[in-house]
C-alpha positions in Angstrom: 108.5 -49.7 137.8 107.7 -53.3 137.3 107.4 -52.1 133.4 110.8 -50.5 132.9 112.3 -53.6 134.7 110.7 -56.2 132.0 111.8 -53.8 129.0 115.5 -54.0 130.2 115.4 -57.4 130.7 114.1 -57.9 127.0 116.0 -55.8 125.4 119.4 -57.1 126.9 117.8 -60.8 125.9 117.5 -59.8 122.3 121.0 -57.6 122.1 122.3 -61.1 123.7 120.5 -63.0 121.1 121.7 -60.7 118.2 125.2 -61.1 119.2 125.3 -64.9 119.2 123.6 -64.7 115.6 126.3 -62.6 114.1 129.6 -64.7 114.9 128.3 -67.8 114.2 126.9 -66.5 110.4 130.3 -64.7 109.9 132.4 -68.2 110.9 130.3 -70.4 108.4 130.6 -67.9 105.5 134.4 -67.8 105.8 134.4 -71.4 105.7 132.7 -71.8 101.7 134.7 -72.4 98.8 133.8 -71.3 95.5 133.8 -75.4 94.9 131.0 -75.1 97.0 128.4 -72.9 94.6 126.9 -73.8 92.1 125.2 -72.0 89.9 121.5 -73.6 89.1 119.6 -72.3 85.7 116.1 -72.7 84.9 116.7 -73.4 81.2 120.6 -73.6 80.9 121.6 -77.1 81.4 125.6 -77.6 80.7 127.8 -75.4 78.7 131.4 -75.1 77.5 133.6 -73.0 76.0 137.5 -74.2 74.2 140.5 -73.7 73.0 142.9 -75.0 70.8 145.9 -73.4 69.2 148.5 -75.7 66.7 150.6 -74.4 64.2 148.6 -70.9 64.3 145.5 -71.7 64.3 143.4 -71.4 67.2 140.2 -73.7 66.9 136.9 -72.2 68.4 134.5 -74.6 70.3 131.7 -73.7 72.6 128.5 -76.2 72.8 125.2 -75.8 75.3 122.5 -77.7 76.3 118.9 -76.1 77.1 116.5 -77.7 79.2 113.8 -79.8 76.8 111.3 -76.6 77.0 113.4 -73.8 75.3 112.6 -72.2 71.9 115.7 -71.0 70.9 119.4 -71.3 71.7 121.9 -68.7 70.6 125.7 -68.7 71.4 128.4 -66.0 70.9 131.7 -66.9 70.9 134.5 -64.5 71.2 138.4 -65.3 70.7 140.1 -62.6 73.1 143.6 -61.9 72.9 145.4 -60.3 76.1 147.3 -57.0 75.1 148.8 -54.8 77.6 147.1 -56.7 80.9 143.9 -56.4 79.1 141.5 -58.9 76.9 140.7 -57.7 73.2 137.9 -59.7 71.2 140.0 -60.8 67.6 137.1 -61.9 66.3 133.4 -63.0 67.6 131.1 -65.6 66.1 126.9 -66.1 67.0 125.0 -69.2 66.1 121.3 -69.8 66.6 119.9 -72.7 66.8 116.0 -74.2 67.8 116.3 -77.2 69.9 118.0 -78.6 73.0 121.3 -77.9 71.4 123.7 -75.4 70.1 127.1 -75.5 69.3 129.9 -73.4 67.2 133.3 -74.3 65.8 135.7 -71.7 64.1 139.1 -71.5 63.3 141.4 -68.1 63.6 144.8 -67.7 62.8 146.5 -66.6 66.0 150.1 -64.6 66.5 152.7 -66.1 68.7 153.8 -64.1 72.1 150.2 -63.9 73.5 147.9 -65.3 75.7 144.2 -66.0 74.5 140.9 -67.3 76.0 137.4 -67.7 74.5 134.4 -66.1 76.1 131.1 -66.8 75.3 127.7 -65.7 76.0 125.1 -68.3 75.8 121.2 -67.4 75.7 117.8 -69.6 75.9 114.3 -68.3 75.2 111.2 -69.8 76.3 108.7 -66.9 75.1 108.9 -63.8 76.2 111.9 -65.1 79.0 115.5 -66.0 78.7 118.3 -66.9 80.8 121.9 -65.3 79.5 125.2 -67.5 80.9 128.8 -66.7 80.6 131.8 -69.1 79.2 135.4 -69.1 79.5 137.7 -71.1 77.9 141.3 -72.1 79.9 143.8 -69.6 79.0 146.3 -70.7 76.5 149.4 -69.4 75.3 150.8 -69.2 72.0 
């Protein structure tokens, strides 16, 4: 009898235990902003993707920097065009470069009555490993 008693009383301490547990993780969850993350790389150290667009002509930049350790950098730019709620690549770009550094620069003659953005994939390698990131640009419209 003495048995039954202590398994009541420990499972109603851990169901009591359990249910403290669970609003106070659900409260400081709601409370993050996405200001609050940030993303942490092992070999990506800062990267950037822009836009430009005068005249017609939309000029192209993305630029990353690896950690000191990386044997390769490659970035591929895309200029997207939003048609119909959706984003179509125009035109993509890919540079490779050894070193801390990589960047690209194109130009692309753009039609007026759109919205466009560049995305960009950026890649290091360190040997047989590599660490992929993604880029956007601001949207800008032409």
């Amino acid at each position: 009898m003495k048995i039954k008693n202590e398994i009541k009383i420990l499972i109603i301490s851990i169901m009591l235990t359990f249910s403290f547990i669970v609003p106070i993780s659900a409260t400081t969850i709601d409370n993050f902003n996405d200001s609050d993350v940030e993303l942490m790389y092992l070999y990506v150290k800062s990267e950037k993707s822009q836009l430009n667009i005068s005249n017609g002509i939309a000029t192209i930049k993305a630029s990353m920097k690896s950690d000191l350790e990386v044997d390769k950098s490659l970035i591929t730019s895309r200029l997207q065009k939003k048609v119909n709620g959706e984003w179509k690549t125009v035109e993509a770009w890919t540079v490779s470069k050894a070193g801390i550094t990589c960047s690209l620069e194109k130009t692309k003659s753009v039609s007026k009555g759109y919205e466009y953005r560049v995305f960009s994939t950026m890649k290091s390698y360190k040997g047989d490993k590599s660490e992929s990131v993604a880029s956007f640009s601001e949207v800008v419209k032409y």
